[in-house]
N, C-alpha and C positions, 0 to 999 in steps of 0.2 A: 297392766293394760291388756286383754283379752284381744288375741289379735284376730278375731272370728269377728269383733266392730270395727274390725278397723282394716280389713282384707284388702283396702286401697293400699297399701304397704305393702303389699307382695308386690304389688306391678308397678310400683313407682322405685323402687330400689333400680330394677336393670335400666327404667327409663332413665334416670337420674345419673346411671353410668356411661349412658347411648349420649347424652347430652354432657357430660365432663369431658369425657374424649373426644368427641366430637369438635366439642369449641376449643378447650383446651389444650388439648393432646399432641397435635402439632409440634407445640412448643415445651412439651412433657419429655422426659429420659423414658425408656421401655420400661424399666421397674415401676415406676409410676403409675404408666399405662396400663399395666399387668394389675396392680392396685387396684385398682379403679375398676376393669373392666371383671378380672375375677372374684374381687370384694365384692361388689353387687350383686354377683348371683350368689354366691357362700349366702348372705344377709338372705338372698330371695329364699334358697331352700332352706335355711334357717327357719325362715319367719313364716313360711309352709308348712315346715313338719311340726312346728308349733303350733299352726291352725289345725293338722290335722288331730292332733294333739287332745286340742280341745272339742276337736268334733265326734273325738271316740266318746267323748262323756256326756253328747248328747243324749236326748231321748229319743225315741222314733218319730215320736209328734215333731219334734223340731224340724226336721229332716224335709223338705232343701233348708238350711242354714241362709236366708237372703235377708244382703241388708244392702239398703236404700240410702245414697248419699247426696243424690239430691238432681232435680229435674234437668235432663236436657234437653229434649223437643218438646213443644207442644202446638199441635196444630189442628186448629177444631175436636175433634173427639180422637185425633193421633198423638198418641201422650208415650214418649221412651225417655224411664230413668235412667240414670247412672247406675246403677246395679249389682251385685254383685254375689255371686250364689256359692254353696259347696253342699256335695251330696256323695254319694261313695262313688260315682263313677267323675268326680272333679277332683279328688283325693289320688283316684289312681294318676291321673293326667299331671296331677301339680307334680307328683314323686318324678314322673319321666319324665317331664320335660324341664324341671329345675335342676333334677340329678345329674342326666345325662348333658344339658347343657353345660353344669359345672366342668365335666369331666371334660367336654370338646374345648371349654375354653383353655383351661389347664394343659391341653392337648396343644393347642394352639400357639400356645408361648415357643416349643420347640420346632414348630413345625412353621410357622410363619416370622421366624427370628430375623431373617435376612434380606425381609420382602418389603420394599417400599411402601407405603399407605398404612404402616402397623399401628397407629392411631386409632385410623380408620376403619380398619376390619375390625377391632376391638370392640368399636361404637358399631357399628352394624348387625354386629352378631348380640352385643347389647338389645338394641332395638327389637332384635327379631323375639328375642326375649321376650319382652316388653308388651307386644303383639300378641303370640303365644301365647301368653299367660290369660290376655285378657278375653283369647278367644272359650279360653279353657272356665273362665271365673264369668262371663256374663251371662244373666240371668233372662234377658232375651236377647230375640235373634237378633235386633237391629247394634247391640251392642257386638253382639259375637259377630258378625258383616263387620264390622271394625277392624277386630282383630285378622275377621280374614284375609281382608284387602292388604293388612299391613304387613300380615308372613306376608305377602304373593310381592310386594313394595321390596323388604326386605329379601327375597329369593333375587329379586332383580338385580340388587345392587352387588348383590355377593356372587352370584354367578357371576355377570360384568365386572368383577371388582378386579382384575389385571384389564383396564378398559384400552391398553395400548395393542392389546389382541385382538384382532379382527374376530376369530372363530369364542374368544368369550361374549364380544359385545354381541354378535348373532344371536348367540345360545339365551343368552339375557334377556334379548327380547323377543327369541321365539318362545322364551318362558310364560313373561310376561300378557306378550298376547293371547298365547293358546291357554290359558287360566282365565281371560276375560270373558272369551268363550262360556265358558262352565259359569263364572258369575255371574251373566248376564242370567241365563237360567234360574240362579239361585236368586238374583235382585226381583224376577218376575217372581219367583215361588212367595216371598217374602211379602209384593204387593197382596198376590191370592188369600196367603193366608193371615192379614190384616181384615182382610176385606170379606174374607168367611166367618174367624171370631173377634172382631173389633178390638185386637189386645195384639202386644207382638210378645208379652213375656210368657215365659214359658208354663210357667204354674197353671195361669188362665187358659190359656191356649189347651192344654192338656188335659186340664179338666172339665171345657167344653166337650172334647173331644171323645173326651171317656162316655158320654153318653148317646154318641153316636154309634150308631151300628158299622160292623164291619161289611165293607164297600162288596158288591158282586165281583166277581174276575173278570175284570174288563176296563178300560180306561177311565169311566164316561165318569165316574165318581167325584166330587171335590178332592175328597181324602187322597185319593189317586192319584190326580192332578199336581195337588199343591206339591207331593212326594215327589214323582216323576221330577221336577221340577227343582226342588232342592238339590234331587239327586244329580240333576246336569251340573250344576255346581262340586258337587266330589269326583263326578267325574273328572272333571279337569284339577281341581286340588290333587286328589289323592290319583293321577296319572292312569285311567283306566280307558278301554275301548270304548272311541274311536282318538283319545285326547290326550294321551302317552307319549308321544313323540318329542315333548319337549324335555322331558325327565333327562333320557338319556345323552342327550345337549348339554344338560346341565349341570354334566361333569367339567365342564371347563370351569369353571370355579375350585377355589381351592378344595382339596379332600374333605378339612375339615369342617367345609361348608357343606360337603356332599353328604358327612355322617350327619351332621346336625339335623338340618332342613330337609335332605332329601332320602331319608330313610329312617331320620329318629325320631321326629314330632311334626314338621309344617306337612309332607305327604298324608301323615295319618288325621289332618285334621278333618277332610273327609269323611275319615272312617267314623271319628268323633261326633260328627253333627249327625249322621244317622242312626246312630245309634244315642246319641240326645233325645231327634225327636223320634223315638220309638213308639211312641201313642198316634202316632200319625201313620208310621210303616206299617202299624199290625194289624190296622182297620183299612186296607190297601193292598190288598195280596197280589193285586196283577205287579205294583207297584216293587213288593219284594220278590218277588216270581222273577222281572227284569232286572235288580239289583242282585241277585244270585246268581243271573245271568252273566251279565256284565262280569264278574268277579269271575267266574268258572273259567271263562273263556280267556279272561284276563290272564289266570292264572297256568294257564296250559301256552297259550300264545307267546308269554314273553320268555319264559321258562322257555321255550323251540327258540328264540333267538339267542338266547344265552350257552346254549351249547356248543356257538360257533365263532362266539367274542373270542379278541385275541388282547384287545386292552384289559387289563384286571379291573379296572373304574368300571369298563362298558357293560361287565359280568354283573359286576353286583349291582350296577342301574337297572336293567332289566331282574336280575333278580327281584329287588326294590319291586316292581312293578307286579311282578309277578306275587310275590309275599300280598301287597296290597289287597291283589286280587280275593285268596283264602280269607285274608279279614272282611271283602264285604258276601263273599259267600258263606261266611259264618253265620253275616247279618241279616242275609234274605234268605237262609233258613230260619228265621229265627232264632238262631245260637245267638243273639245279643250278646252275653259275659262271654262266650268261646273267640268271638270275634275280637272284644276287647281286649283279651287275654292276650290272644297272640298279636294286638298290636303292644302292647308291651313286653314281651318275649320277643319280639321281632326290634324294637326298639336297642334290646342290650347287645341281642349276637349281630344286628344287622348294623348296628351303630360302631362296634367293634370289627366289624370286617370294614369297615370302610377306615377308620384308623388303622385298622395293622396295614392295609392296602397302604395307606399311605406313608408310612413307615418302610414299606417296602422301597415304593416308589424316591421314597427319601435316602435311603443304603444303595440305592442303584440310581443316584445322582437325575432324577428327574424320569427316568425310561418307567415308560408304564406297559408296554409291550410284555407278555410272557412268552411267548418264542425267543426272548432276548434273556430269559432267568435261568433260574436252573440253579441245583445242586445251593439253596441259601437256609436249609434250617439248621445248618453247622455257624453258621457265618453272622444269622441275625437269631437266635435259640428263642429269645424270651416273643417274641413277635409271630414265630414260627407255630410256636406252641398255645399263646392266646390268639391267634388266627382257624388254627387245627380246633379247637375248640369249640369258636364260632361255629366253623362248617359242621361239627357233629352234632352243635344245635341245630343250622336251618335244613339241616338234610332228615330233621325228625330219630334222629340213632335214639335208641328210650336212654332215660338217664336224664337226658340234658334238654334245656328250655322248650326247644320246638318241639320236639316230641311232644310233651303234653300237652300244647296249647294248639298243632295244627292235628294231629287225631281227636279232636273233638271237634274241631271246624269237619272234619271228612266222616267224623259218623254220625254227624248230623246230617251232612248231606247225603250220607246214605239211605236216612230214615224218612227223607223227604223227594229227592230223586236221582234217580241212576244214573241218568247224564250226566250232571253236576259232579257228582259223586266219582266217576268216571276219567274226568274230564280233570277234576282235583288229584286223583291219584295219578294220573299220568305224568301230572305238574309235578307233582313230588318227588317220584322216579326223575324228569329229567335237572331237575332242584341236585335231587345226589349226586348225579352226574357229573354236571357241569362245574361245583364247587370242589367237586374233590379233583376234577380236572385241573381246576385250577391250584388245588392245592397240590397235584403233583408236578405242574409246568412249572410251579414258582419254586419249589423247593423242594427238589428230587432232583433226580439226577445229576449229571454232568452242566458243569458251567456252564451257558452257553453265551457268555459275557464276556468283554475282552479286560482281565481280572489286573493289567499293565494298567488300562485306563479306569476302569471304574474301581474303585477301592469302597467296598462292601466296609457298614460297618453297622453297630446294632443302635438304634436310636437313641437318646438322653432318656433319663431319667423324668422327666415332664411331659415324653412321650409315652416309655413306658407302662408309669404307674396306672395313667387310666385305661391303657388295654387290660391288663390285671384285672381291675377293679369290672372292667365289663363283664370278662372274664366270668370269674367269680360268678357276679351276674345271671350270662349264661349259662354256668351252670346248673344252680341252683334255683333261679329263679322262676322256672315253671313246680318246683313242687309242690307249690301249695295245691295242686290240683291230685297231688300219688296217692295220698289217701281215699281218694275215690277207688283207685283200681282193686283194694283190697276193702271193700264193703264201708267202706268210713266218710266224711262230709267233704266234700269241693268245696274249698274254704274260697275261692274266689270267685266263684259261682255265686256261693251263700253270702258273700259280700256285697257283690252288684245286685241282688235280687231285688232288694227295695225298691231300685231305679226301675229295672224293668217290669217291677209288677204291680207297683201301684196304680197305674192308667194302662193294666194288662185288661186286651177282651173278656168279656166274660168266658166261662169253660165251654168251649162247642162252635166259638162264634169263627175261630179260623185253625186251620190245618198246618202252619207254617210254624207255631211256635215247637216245636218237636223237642226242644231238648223238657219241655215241663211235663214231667210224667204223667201227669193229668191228662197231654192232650196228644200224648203218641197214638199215633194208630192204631186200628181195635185189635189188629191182631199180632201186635208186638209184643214179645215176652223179654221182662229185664233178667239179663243173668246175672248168675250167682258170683259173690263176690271171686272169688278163686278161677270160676271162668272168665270174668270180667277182666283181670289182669293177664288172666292165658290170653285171651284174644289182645289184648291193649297188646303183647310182647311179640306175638306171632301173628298178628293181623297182616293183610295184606299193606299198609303205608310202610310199616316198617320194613315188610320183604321186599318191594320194592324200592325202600332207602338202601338197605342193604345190597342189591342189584345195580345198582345206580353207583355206590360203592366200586363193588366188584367190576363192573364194566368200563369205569376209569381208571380203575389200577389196572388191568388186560392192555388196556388202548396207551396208556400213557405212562406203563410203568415195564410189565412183560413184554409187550407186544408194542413200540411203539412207532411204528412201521405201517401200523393197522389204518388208523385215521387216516393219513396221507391217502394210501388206499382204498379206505369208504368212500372218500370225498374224490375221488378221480369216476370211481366205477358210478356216483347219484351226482355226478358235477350236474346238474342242472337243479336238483334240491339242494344240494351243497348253497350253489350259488345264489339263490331265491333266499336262504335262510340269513346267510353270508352278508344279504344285503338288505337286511333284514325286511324282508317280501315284497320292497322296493315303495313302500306306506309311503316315506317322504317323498319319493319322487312321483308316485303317485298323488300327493293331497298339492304340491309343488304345480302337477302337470293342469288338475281339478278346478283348484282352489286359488292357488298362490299368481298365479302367473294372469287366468283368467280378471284376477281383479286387479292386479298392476296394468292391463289392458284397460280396463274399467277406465282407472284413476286417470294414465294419463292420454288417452285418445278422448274419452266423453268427460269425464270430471273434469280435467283440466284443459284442455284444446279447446273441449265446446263448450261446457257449461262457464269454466275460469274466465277462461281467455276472452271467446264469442262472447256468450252473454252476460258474465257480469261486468270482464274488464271490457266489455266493447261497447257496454250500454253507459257507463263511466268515463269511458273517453269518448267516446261518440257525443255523448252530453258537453263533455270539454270543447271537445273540436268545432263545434255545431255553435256556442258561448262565443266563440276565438274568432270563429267565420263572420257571422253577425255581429262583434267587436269593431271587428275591423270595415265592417260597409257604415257603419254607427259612425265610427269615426270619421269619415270622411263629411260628415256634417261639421266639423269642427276648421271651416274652411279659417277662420280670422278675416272674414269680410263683415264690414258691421253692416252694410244695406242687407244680406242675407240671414245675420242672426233677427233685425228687426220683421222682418219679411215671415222668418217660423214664427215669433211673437206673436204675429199680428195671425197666424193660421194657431197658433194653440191660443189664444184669445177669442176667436170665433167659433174653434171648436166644442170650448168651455163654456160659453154662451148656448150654440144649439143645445148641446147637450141640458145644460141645466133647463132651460124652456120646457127641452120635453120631458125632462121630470117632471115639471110642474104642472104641465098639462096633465099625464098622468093620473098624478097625486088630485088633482080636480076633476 
């Protein structure tokens, strides 16, 4: 059975798991549960790399792979199938988000052993699955809006999932809300672009599009619009300015929720649906011009508040945020594959630094404080060293994943503009910084634990094996791109090219796609291969990784006397960064407070209360009053009931007469 017919069986496995545990599981032993919840996704990436299997042996004509299972809407000439697509950039998506899920769940066994609800959290992260998958396989938007709502359903429940904690149940549904925000955006971009090519799947959609001219720079555009407008929607999924703020809340969920959803696949799906509808961002330059933005700015912003985290979650959330950032300024330069690239290089080290994080946090009996660590890569070796790892991917060191996948995000931006370009390298520097920071708070020096009470020890075996395997990963997993640096093909590049160049502008028609040699600048010269890899080695991203390096090992290893210091002599930037530039209690002071004002002096006082409960009981009362002077007709005198008789008898009389006249 060819499972490229029958792709409904990727996303019905983890549903089918989310639903066993769910109903079941309650009254299920863990081993069971552990069945059920990690068998289903084994079966999902299974029956994935299967499909992808059969889609190497496609042809190019084949290619989106869509097959139709059968009608769900239809409403006058709004017709959405059931759906379901693969093409190389749904291939990359199935591999990271089946994989890396396998790996969280299997994670999850040691890490959520002794937490009440473990049923439940099996089925959730199920579900999110389930979601995921189908946001990655729908073949239009109105189906991939499915999936999106269901990660964002899913982020809720898992962030809140210890709901006896005040500070989870907040963070849950400042998740939840501030992502509605961003939907509502994307629910209006959705109506637009119905209503421009009377179709919501994407094939249609895109090949409308392709015959439209790319937009002027300026908003006034369709093309511009509908984008602008999607794009409020990644804003908020994928946690960028001005709609970030709930990410780092949403560490109060368990870790393994944190790597999964909030750094390995539900964040990047953002990154994903812009770079889907790429035939819309490339005929829209004002449109990627602000999605470059957003991202640059992103990426330097959150990076400044991560240098001053003292929780190890709060580092990598903001990092999270900051990574994001580089993937949509990959995409509004038009690096489309550099962007995707590094959301899947960011998926293995970023996903793995949130596991070893939590391993840590698991050897130090719950403390996620690193002012409270110290002196632990003796104590936890294997977690120390797949940690160490990670950071010499996200910190770009060459060799390992991030290097090759965020130096193509930044020389692209170099090729398109300075600021950006600028603004990404400074994120990078403080990216090295901060992580090796934290790699020498956690595991350098001298204990700073009280070693009586807390009893370090290195995680199981169901913890370990998938930092490893991230690992690994990380390592290796940007090189398909090294052969570029010595004269030879970007085998990931050349991969996704199909996706983005089949409904590419024509040659000339925008300036933004820069990585397609056709359409760099006139007076750009490509170097030679041997220069190519000199500068890849010695470029500026790396000396400043390197710098960023060297300025955390001074501050927190030679010198660590220093920071205390900095931060006394700028305590007023200290303290602004500290807190982190006081956003929430700024949007809190704006935003939050003004409309609890709102709700309950006019919405509820006057509009609740006054007019509608007052026009309800006023009606009541007004009934009750007039009841009772009614009643008093009800004397039990019979000369008085004969008496009205004999007056609604004559009334009924006039009355009808002068109908009758009337009528004549």
């Amino acid at each position: 059975m060819p499972i490229l017919d029958h792709l409904w069986i990727i996303i019905a496995l983890p549903l089918l798991g989310a639903a066993l545990n769910g109903l079941l599981g309650k009254n299920c032993s863990k081993p069971v549960v552990n069945s059920i919840g990690i068998g289903s996704i084994a079966l999902a990436f299974l029956t994935a790399m299967e499909a992808v299997r059969e889609f190497a042996q496609l042809s190019p004509e084949q290619i989106p792979w869509i097959r139709n299972y059968f009608t769900w809407i239809t409403a006058g000439i709004f017709k959405v199938d059931f759906s379901l697509q693969v093409d190389q950039l749904t291939v990359v998506m199935l591999f990271v988000v089946t994989f890396v899920s396998l790996l969280v769940h299997i994670y999850s066994t040691g890490y959520m052993a002794h937490e009440d609800g473990y049923y439940r959290f099996f089925s959730y992260l199920n579900l999110f699955v389930f979601f995921m998958l189908t946001l990655v396989l729908a073949s239009n938007v109105v189906l991939m809006f499915v999936g999106w709502e269901g990660v964002g359903l899913c982020s809720y429940l898992l962030v809140g999932f210890w709901f006896l904690k005040q500070s989870a149940i907040s963070a849950g549904k400042k998740a939840f809300i501030t992502t509605r925000i961003g939907d509502l955006g994307f629910t209006i971009g959705i109506l637009f672009l119905f209503w421009t090519f009377h179709s919501v799947d994407f094939v249609t959609v895109f090949k409308q599009a392709a015959g439209m001219p790319v937009e002027a720079f300026g908003p006034a555009g369709v093309l511009t619009g509908i984008s602008l407008l999607l794009f409020i929607g990644a804003v908020g999924k994928s946690a960028q300015i001005p709609l970030y703020v709930w990410l780092p809340d949403a560490m109060e969920g368990p870790t393994p929720v944190s790597a999964l959803i909030h750094a390995a696949t539900m964040v990047t799906a953002g990154v994903y649906m812009v770079a889907r509808m790429n035939p819309l961002f490339s005929r829209a330059p004002f449109a990627m011009f602000i999605v470059a933005m957003i991202g640059a700015l992103t990426a330097f912003f959150a990076a400044t508040i991560g240098l001053v985290q003292t929780d190890i979650k709060k580092v990598l959330a903001y990092s999270t945020v900051s990574q994001l950032g580089y993937m949509f300024l990959g995409l509004g330069v038009g690096a489309y594959a550099s962007g995707v690239f590094h959301l899947m290089t960011h998926a293995f080290f970023k996903g793995l630094l949130f596991l070893a994080a939590g391993s840590v946090i698991h050897a130090m009996g719950g403390d996620q404080e690193m002012p409270h660590m110290g002196g632990l890569r003796t104590k936890i070796p294997i977690t120390f060293w797949c940690m160490f790892i990670a950071t010499l991917a996200i910190a770009g060191i060459p060799g390992f994943a991030g290097f090759f996948s965020k130096d193509e995000i930044l020389e692209a931006a170099e090729h398109s503009n300075l600021w950006f370009y600028w603004l990404g390298l400074l994120g990078a520097g403080f990216t090295s910084f901060y992580m090796f920071r934290l790699i020498f708070l956690t595991f350098f020096g001298e204990p700073r634990y009280d070693e009586h009470k807390v009893h370090v020890h290195e995680s199981p075996y169901n913890m370990t094996v998938p930092l490893i395997c991230l690992a690994i990963l990380s390592t290796v997993g940007g090189w398909v791109a090294a052969p570029h640096l010595v004269g030879g093909t970007e085998y990931f590049d050349k991969f996704l090219s199909p996706v983005f160049a089949a409904y590419a502008p024509a040659q000339g028609d925008t300036v933004t796609r820069v990585l397609n040699p056709e359409l760099l600048p006139p007076d750009y010269t490509a170097p030679s291969a041997g220069m190519d890899l000199l500068h890849a080695l010695t470029g500026m991203p790396v000396i400043i990784a390197l710098l960023g390096l060297l300025l955390a090992w001074w501050f927190y290893i030679k010198s660590p006397e220093t920071p205390k210091k900095l931060a006394q002599s700028v305590r007023g930037l200290y303290t602004l960064v500290l807190h982190k530039y006081y956003i929430d209690e700024l949007y809190n002071a704006v935003i939050v407070q003004p409309l609890l004002w709102i709700s309950t002096n006019v919405l509820w006082h006057v509009i609740d209360e006054g007019a509608i409960d007052g026009t309800v009981n006023g009606i009541g009362r007004g009934m009750r009053e007039s009841g009772a002077h009614v009643r008093q007709i009800q004397s039990g005198n019979a000369r008085s009931y004969a008496t009205w008789v004999v007056i609604g008898a004559v009334a009924v009389t006039v009355l009808m007469l002068g109908i009758w006249g009337m009528v004549r």
